[in-house]
Structures are given as C-alpha cells and as structure tokens.
C-alpha positions in Angstrom: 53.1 202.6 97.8 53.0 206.5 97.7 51.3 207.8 94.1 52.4 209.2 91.3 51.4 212.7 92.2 53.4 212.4 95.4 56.3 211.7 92.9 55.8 214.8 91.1 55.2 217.1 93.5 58.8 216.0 95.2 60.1 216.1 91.6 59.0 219.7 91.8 59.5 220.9 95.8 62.7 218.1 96.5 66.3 219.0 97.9 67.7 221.4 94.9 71.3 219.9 93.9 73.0 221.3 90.6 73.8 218.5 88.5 77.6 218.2 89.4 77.2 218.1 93.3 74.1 215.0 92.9 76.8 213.5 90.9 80.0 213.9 92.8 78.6 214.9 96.5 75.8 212.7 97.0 75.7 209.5 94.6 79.5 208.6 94.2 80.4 209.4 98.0 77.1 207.4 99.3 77.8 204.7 97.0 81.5 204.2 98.5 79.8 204.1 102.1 77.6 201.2 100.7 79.8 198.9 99.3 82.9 199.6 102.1 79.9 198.8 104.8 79.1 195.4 103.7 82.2 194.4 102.4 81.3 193.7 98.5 84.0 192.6 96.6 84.7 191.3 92.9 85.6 187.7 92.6 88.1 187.5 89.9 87.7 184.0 89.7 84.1 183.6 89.1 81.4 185.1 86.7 79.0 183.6 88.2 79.1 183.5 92.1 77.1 180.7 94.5 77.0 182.7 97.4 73.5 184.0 99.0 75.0 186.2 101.0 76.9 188.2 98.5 73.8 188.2 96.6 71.4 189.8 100.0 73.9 191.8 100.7 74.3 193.7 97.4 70.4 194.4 97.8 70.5 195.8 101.1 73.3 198.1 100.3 71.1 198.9 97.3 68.2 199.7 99.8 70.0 201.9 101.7 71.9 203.7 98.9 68.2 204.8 97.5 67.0 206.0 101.0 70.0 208.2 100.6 70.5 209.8 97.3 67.0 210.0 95.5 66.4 210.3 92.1 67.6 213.8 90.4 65.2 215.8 87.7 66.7 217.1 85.4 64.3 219.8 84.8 64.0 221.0 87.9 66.9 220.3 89.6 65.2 218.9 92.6 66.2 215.4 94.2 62.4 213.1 94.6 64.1 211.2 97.9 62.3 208.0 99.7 62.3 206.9 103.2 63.3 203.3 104.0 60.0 202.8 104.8 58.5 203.9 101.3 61.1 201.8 99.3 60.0 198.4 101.6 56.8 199.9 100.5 57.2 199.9 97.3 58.6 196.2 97.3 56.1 194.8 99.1 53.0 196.8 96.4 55.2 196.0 93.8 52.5 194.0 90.5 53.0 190.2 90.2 52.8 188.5 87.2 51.7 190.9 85.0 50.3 189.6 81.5 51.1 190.5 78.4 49.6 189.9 74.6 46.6 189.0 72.9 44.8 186.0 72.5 47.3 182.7 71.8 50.3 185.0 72.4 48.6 185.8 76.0 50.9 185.0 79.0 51.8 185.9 82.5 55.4 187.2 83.3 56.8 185.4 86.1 59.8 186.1 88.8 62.0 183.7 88.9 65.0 182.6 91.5 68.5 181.8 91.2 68.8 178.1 89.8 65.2 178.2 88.6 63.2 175.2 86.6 61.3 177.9 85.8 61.6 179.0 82.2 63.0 182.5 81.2 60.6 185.2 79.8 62.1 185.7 76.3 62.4 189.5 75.2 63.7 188.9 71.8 64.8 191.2 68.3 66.3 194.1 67.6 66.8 195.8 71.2 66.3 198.7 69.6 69.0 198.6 67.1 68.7 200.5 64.1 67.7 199.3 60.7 68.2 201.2 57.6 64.8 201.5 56.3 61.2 200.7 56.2 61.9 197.0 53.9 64.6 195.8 56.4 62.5 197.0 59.4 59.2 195.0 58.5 61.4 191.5 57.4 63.0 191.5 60.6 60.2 192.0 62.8 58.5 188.8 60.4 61.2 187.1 61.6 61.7 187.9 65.2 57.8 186.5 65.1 58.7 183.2 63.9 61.0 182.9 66.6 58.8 179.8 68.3 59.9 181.3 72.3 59.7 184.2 71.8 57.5 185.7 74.0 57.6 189.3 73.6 59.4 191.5 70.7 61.7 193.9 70.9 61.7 195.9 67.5 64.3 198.0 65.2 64.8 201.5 65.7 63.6 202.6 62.3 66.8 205.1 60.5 64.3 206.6 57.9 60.7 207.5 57.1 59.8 208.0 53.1 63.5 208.4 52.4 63.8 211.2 54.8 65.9 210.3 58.3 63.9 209.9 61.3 65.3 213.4 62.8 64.3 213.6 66.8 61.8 216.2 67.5 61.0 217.1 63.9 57.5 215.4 62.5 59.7 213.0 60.8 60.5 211.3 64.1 56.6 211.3 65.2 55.9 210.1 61.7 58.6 207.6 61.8 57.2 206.6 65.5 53.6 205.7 64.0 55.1 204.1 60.7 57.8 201.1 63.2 54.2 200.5 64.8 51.8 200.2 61.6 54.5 197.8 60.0 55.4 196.1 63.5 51.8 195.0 63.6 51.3 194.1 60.0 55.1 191.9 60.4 53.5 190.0 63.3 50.7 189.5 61.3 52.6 187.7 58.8 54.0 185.7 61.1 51.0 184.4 62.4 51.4 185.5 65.9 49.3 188.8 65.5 48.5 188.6 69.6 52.7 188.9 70.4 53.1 191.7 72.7 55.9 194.7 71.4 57.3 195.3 74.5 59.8 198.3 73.7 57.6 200.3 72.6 58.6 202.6 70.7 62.6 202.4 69.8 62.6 205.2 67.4 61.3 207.8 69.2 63.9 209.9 71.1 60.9 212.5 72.5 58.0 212.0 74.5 55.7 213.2 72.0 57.2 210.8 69.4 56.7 207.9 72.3 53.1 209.0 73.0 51.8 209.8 69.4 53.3 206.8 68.0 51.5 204.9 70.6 47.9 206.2 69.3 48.4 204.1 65.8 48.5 200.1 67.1 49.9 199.8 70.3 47.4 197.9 72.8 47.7 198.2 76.7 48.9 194.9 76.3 52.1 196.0 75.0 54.5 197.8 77.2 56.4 200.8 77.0 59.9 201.1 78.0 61.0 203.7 79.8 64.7 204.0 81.4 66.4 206.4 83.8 69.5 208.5 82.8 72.4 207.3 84.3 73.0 207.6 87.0 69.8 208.1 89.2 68.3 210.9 86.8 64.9 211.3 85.3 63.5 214.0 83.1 60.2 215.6 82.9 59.6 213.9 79.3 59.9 210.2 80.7 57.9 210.9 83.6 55.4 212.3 81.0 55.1 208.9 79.0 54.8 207.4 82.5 51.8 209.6 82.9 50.4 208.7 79.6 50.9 205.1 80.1 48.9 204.9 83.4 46.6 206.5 82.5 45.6 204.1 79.4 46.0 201.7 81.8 49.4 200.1 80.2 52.3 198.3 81.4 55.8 199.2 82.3 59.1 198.1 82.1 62.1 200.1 83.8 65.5 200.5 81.9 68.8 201.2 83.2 72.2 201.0 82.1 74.7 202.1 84.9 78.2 202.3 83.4 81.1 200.5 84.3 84.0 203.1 84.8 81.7 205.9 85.6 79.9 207.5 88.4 79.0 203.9 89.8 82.6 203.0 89.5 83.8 199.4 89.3 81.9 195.5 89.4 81.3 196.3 92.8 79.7 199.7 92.7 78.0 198.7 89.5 76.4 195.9 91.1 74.8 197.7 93.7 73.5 200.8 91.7 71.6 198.3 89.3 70.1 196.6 91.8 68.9 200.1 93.0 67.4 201.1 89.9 65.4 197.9 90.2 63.6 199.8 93.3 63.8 203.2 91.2 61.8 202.1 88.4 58.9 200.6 90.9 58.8 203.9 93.2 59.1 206.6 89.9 58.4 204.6 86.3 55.4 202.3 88.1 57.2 199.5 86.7 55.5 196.3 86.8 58.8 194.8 85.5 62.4 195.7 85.2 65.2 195.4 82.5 68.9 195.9 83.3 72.2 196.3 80.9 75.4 197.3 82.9 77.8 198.4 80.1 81.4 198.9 79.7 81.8 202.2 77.7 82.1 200.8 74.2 78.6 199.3 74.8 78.5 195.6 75.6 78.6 193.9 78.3 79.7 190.5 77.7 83.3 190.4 79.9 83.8 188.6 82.9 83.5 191.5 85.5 80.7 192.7 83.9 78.8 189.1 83.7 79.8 189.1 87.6 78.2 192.4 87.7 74.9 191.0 85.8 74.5 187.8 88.0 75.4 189.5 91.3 72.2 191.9 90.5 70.1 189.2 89.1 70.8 187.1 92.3 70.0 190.2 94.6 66.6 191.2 92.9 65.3 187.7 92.4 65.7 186.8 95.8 64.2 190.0 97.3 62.0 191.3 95.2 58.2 189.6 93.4 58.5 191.5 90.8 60.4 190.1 87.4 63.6 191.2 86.3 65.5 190.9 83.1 69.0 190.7 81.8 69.6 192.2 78.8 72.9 191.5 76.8 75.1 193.1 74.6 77.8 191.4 72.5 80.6 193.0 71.2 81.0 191.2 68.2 79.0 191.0 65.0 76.5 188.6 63.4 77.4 185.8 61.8 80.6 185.3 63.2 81.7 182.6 66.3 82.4 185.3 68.4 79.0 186.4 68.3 77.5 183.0 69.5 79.9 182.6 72.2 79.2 185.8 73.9 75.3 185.1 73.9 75.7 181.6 75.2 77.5 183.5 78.3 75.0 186.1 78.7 72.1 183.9 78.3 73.4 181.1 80.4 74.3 183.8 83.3 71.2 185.6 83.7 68.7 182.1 83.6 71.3 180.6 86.1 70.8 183.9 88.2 67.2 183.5 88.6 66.3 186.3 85.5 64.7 186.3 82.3 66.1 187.8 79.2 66.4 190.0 76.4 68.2 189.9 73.6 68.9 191.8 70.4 71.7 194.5 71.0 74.5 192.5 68.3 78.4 194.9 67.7 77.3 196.8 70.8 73.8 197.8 68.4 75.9 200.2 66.4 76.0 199.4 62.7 73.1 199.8 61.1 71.5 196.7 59.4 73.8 194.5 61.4 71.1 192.5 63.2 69.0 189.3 62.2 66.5 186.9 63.4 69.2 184.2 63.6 70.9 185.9 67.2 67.7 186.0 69.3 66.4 182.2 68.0 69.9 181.2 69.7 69.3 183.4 72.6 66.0 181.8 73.4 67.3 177.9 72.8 70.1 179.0 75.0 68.3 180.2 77.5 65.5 177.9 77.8 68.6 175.4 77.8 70.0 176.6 80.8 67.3 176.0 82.8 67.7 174.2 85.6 71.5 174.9 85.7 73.4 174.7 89.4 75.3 178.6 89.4 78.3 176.0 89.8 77.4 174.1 86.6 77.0 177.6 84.7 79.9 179.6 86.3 82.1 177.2 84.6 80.3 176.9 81.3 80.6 180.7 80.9 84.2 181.0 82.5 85.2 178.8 79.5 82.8 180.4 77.3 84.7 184.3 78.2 88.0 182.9 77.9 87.8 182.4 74.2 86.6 185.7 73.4 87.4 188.1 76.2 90.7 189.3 74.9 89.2 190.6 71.5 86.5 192.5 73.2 88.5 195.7 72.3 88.8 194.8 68.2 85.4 192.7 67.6 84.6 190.9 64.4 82.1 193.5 62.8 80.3 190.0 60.9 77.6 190.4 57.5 74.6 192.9 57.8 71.2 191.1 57.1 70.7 191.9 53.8 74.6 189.5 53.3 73.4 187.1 55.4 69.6 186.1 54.8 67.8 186.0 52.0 65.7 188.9 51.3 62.3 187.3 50.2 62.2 184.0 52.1 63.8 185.9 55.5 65.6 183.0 55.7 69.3 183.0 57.1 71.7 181.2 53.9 73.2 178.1 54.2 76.8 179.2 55.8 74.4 180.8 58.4 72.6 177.7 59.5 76.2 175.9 59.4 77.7 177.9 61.9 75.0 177.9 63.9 74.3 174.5 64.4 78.3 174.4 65.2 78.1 176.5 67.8 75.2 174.4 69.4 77.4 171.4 68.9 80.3 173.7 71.2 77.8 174.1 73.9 76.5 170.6 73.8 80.5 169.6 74.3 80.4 172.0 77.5 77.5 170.4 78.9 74.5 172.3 78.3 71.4 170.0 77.0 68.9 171.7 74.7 65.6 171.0 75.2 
C-alpha cells in the first residue's frame, strides 16, 4: 500500500479542480457511467436482496469509480487520485482483526459475511449525540457500560463545559474535549468495565486541535479515533492531521461516511456504490483499519426501505470483497421511548447482521434533540443484533419488509418520545417501569416475526 506521505504530497501536487467542477464534472458524471455500466438497479420489493451478483457488482463499480475521481482537498484544491492497481493494493494490505480494549474488555474485531454465525461487533451509545451537560453525559456513559454486549462505546457529544457551551475552536471546545474523556473513563469505571474501548473518539470536538488535545487526557491506543470524509469524496487538511497524530501514537482507525441520499450520489443506486467506495477511501487516505457507514436521507435517518436496500447492498459488497470489518450504523427517525423507535432498530439491526456487518448504534430522532438518548436503545440494538445472527437474507428481508411497513409512512412527522432525564431515573440510571414495559413488548413483536433471542 503506498504511504501516508505519498498521500500528502498528491493532496498537495494532484489534478487542481474548483470545488463545483469535482462535484458536478467528475464525481456525479463518473458515478452515472458506473452504475449504467453494470446495470444496478433498486429493487422496490426487497430491503434486503439475496443476490451475489448484485452485491460484487456494486463493489467493482465502486472500484472503478475510485480509480476515477480521487479524493478532493479542500484546502488545496488538488484531487489525491489512485490507480486500479493501488486501490487492489490497498485491499489486499488492508489490517485484519484489529484489537481493541484493555484487559477483560480486550477483543479482536472480526469481518464478517453475508448470513454470518458470526457475532456482530457491537458499537453502542450515544453516536455522538449531544447531551445537555456534564451530569447527563457521565450517567449515560455508566450506562452504555452496563450494556453486557457491548463491545465498544460510542459517547455523547458533550453541549457544555462549566456552564459555558462547548463553542468550536474556542478553548471551551478543547476544554470540553478533555472534560467527555476524564468523565468517559471515570463512567466506565463505575461500570466496572474500565478496559472498554471508546471508539469515537472524541464526539465533541469539531477541530483537530480539540480531537488531538483531548486525546492527551485518557484516551489509550487502544481506543480509536473516528475520522470521516466530507461528503462526497472530500477531505480536509484538519482530518488528515488527526490521521497523522493517530499513526504516529500508534492508534487505530475507523473511517466515517455518510453519502446522502438525493445529493451528489443521487438515488439507492448511486448511493450504494459511493459507500462502498468510501470503504476503499478510508483504507487508502484515513489508514483505516475498520470502516463505519451511515447513508442518510436529508432529514438524518436512515431507516426507509430504499435506504435499508442501500445499507445491505453495501454491507453485502464490502464483506464479500474486502478482510477488513465494516459497520452499519443506524439512524432512526423516531424518538426514545416510543414503538416507533424499536421498530426501526429491529430493521436496521437485523439488515446490517443479515448482510454480513457489524453495528453501531446510538443516533435516536435523527440525534437531534438534545438529552433525547438513553441506555435502553443500544441494549435493544445489541439483543437484536446478536439475535439475528445466523439469519438467511430471505428470513431477514421479510422480517424487516414487515418491520418498515408499520412505520415507513411516518418517517416525515416522527414521534419525538421522553428525554432521559423523563424516562430513567436519575440516581439508579435505571430506565422506569413504563420503559421496561414497552420494551419487553417490543421483543415479544419480534419473537411473533420470528427472530429467537439468544
């Protein structure tokens, strides 16, 4: 695989595109050519399809629509662009397994394949969702650690710092940085699982210097640090710089992308094929050694039909051509403690585990309201998923086409549901009694569908 400096110095000396024409002259057009070329189409019938083909098709299409667009800096304008040869490369070096976590919490990441008896790596908590202040932020991470499968945590993006709001690229965002990972740690603690890797590290900073000072005050190198392209196909000088920092403290990374439905990549079909190609991005640029992918619809979930058809497609593609692990990460419309809610992470969680992927969870109402996240979503998340194992893409596709078809049509006007501070109690972080009701409903629903927890 070519090095990091190689990637700079083409960030620095590439093709130079302004912004606009990369957009609307190279990635759109290209894209077109990929998807006409070996004929991917949405199935309207199916969320989750059973077809190889479909599935190795989408991922050569993705191979060749990296060879020709690149990744665009921001900064300097200038298009880093690959050879075929370097992105088969960069498969082929790509890590395996990598381990995360200290101690009892210590573990190996592993790829999985479509239909897997494999269990899911589970990335569960906040997703980066913000919390109001520094008393919510330290009893949800508690409780995202007593979350017995979890494996990794994903923690709050933390609002405010003494009182003050978290402003990006003011000190209050570097010391709101080091304050989520101080508390983070001292949470885990109290949940006994000191060891459990934080693996989106850190959600509140928006800067690079609030990424890498934060980092200096309890993260470990068996951690990981997030770090996500712009979409689409655009990376700026301040990611590549906490790429840079992470290597060399010898740290782990996971890629993020988000491709939009509607946008640049254009419908489930397009969609499909640029987040499989960011999969190959964030080895070649962000040294990955695993990847996490959201495809969105504009009003930030991702829990319809076309885009579940979009999530397994790409999960199918990468986990049958590539070593390296790949995650799902959902997005439900609707808000906690509501039926809605639990519906639409049964079908995320069932799609990705069917389609060979592991999962995070965390990002409840689209992670917009603040407060309006709880221990209680990813603890389903993680049952549900570790249920699914083992599931036929037939057996799941019609779990989940039942599943979207009680909730689909209020995607637009979601339940907004209770904040934690309505919902759990604030000393015992325990969710009330209405909570654990529902919830043990819901698992009842998905019994009646088929699916067998463990």
């Amino acid at each position: 695989m070519i090095d990091f400096f190689e990637i700079i110095r083409r960030a620095q000396s590439g093709p130079y595109y302004p912004e606009r024409d990369f957009d609307l002259k190279v990635v759109v057009p290209k894209l077109r050519e990929v998807v006409d070329r070996y004929g991917i189409r949405y199935d309207r019938e199916n969320a989750i399809p059973n077809d190889n083909q479909l599935a190795d098709d989408v991922f050569q299409a993705a191979v060749e629509l990296c060879a020709e667009t690149g990744v665009y800096c921001t900064d300097s304008q200038r298009v880093i662009r690959f050879t075929r040869e370097e992105i088969v490369d960069g498969l082929r070096d790509a890590p395996l397994e990598p381990v995360f976590g200290e101690g009892a919490d210590r573990k190996r990441m592993i790829a999985r394949e479509p239909e897997s008896d494999i269990p899911p790596w589970c990335f569960l908590g906040a997703g980066g969702a913000t919390c109001s202040n520094e008393d919510v932020y330290v009893r949800l991470v508690e409780g995202y650690g007593r979350i017995p499968l979890a494996d990794s945590i994903t923690c709050p993006n933390l609002a405010t710092v003494g009182g003050l709001p978290t402003r990006a690229g003011s000190p209050l965002e570097l010391l709101g940085c080091i304050r989520a990972v101080e508390l983070a740690r001292i949470a885990l603690r109290c949940a006994q699982r000191p060891g459990l890797p934080i693996m989106n590290a850190i959600s509140t900073a928006v800067t690079d210097t609030g990424k890498i000072g934060g980092s200096e005050f309890g993260l470990r190198d068996s951690d990981c640090w997030s770090i996500g392209f712009t979409a689409e196909f655009k990376v700026s000088y301040a990611r590549l710089n906490e790429v840079a920092y992470v290597r060399a403290r010898g740290g782990e990374i996971q890629g993020e992308s988000g491709p939009i439905m509607g946008g640049y990549a254009g419908g489930p079909e397009g969609v499909a094929v640029v987040n499989t190609a960011y999969h190959l991005f964030a080895i070649l640029v962000l040294r990955a050694s695993n990847h996490l992918s959201f495809p969105l619809h504009l009003r930030g979930w991702n829990t319809s039909q076309r885009l579940l058809w979009t999530a397994s497609v790409t999960t199918q593609a990468i986990n049958r051509n590539s070593h390296m692990p790949h995650l799902e990460y959902t997005y439900t419309a609707a808000g906690p403690m509501t039926r809605m809610n639990f519906q639409e992470i049964a079908a995320g969680m069932i799609t990705a585990v069917a389609s060979g992927g592991s999962i995070e969870f965390g990002g409840v109402g689209a992670a917009k309201n603040v407060d309006y996240l709880t221990p209680m979503q990813p603890l389903f998340a993680s049952e549900v998923a570790h249920a699914a194992v083992g599931l036929s893409r037939v057996e799941a596709n019609e779990m989940v086409k039942m599943l979207v078809s009680q909730y689909e049509h209020r995607l637009d006007n979601p339940p907004k549901g209770l904040s934690f501070q309505e919902s759990y109690d604030w000393d015992s972080i325990e969710p009330k009694q209405e909570f654990i009701d529902l919830y043990g409903e819901m698992k009842e629903e998905l019994v009646s569908l088929g699916l067998t927890f463990k």
